[in-house]
N, C-alpha and C positions, 0 to 999 in steps of 0.2 A: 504494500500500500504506500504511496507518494504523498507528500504533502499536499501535493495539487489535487488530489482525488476528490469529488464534488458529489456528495449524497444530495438523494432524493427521497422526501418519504413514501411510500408502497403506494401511496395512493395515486401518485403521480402517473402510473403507469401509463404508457403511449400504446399499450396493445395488449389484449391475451396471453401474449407469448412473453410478452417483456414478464407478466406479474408472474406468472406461473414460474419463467428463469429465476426471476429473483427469490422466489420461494424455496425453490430446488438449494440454489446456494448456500441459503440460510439454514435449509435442513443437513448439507453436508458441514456446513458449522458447525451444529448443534453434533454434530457426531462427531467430528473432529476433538472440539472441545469436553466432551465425555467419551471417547475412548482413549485418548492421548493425555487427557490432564485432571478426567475423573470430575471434570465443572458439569453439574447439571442444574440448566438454566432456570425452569419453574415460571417463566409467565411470559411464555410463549403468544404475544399478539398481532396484532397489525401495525404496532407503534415499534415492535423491537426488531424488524426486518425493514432495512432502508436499501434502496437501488442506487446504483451506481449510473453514471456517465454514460450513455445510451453508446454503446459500440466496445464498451470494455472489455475485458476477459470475464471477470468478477463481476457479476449482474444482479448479486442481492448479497446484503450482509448484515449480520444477529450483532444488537447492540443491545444496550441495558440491562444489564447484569445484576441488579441491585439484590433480586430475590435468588441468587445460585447460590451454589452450596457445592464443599467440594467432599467428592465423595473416594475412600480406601478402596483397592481393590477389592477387601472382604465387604465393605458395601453394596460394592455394583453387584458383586456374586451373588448376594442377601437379597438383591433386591427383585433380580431375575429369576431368582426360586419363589421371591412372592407373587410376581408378575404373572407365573402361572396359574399360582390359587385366585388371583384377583379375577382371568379373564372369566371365573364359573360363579364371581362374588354371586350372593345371595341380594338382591337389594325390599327395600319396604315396601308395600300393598302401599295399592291409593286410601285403603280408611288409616295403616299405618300415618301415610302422608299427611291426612284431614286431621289425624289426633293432634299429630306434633305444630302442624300450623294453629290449633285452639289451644294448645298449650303456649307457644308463642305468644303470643296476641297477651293472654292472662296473666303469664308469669314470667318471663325472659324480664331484665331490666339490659338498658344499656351497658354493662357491664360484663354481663356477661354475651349478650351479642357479640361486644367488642373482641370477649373470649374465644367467639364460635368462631369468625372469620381468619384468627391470629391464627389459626390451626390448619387453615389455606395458602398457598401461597400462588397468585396467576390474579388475571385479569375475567370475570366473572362468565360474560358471552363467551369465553376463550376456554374457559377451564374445562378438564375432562369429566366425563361423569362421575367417575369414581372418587377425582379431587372433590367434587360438590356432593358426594353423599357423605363423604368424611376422611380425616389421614389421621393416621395414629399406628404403631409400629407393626401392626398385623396388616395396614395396607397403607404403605408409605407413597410419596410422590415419587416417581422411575419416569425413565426415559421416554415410556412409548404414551404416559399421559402427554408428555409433550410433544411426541408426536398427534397426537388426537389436535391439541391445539392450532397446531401445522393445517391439519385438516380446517379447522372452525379460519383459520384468515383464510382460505380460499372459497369455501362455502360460504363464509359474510360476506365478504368482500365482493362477489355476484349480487348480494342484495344490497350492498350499499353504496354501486357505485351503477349510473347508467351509462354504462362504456368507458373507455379509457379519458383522461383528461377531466372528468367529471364532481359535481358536486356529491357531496351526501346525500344519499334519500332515506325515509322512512323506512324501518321495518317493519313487515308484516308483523300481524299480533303474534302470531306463530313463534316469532322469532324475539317477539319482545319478551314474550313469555321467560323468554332465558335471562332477563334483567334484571327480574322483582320476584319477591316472596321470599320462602324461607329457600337456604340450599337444597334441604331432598326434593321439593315443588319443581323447582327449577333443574332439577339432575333428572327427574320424572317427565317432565315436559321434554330437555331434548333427549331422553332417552325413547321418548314416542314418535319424536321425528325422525330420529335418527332409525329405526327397524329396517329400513333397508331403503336404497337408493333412491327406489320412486318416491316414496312418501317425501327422503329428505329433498325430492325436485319439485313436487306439488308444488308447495307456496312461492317456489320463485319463477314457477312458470304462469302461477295462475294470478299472482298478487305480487310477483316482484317487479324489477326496472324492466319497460320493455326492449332493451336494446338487447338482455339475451337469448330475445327468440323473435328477433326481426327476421330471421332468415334459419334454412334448413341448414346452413353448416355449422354458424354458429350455437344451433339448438345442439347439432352433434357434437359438435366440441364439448361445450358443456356438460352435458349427460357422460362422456366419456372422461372427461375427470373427474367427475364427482361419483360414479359409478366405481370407477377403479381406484379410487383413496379408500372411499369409504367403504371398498368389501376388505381392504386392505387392515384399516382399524377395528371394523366392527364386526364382520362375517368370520374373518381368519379364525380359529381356536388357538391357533400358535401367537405369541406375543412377536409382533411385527418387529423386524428391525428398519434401521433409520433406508436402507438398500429397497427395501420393500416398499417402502411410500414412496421415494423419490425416482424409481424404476419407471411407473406406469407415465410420471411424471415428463420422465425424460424424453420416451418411447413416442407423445402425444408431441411433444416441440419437435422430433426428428421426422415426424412426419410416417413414421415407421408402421402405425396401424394403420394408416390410409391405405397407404401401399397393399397390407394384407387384403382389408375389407376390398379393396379394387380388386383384389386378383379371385376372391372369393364368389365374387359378383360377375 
């Protein structure tokens, strides 16, 4: 990196292709920096991946550090034998959910709120499910929660930007849902979106910006990255590695499934 190097923030992006590079970059960061120095990041968002100089080598780069932790070899080992129990967690019934929300309401003071959150570490729309049902040493924050998060900037990022160069817009209720309430409400809601690819494309095809389904490539495109991250995080049984997210990733800028789906056709 040069003195002269000139960031941009994600949002910036000039194209599809630029945001999704930058993303890739960031996730080969984020692996770099936990398998080489044992740093795991923890709040993984759209503020901590900035773009580079449109033509560069390096087209996205993981900034803000403030919430990592650095982790022993016997950690990351610790952490990967939980990562397995974790992908079968058990999580709460919706009356489970309805209890703890009227217990909230009646008895939580600010204090312990303050307690509840301290025990999180990530940016809340960002956080993985399992970060927003709870951490605590039987199911600690690991690597592939941040991959999850990796996922959540490319899936918001469709809904909060109407093409490249563009302003903010609203999210769908769907998606706000993930902003407010107690943690498990909001780990229960996008865990009902997230059940499998189409559901999580409904609200942005029916209720999101329409510039990503002004046309039939762009709807392919789409569906093709969010199809392939997210069977990646959430369908696989095996706990993803950092190769596995950013492969499908790769494969879609190289232009490489076209080519199959042409020859199939």
């Amino acid at each position: 990196m040069t003195t002269e190097q000139k960031f941009r923030p994600l949002h910036d992006f000039e194209s599809l292709e630029e945001l999704v590079a930058g993303i890739v970059d960031a996730v080969k960061a984020h692996e770099s920096l936990y398998m080489e120095a044992g740093i795991l990041h923890r709040d993984i968002n759209e503020g901590s991946i900035v773009l580079g100089t449109p033509g560069d080598i390096s087209r996205g780069f993981l900034i803000n550090l403030e919430m990592a932790v650095i982790l022993s070899d016997q950690d990351k080992e610790l952490a990967a034998q939980v990562a397995l129990k974790t992908r079968s967690r058990t999580h709460p019934s919706i009356a489970d959910l309805e209890k703890e929300f009227l217990d909230l309401r009646s008895h939580k003071n600010t204090e312990e709120r303050t307690a509840e959150i301290s025990k999180r570490a990530g940016t809340v729309p960002y956080m993985a499910i399992d970060i927003l049902w709870g951490v605590d040493a039987r199911h600690p924050h690991t690597f592939y929660h941040d991959l999850e998060s990796f996922f959540y900037v490319l899936y918001l990022s469709l809904f909060t930007y109407d093409g490249p160069k563009s302003k903010p817009q609203p999210w769908p209720e769907e998606i706000q849902a993930w902003c407010g309430g107690t943690f498990s409400s909001m780990a229960a809601q996008k865990r009902r979106l997230m059940t499998d690819s189409e559901t999580a494309l409904t609200p942005l095809f029916y209720d999101g910006p329409s510039y990503w389904r002004e046309n039939y490539d762009r709807i392919r495109d789409v569906i093709h990255l969010i199809h392939h991250t997210h069977d990646v995080i959430f369908a696989s049984q095996d706990v993803p590695t950092h190769a596995d997210f950013y492969r499908p990733l790769e494969q879609w800028l190289s232009g490489e499934w076209r080519r199959e789906l042409s020859t199939q056709n």
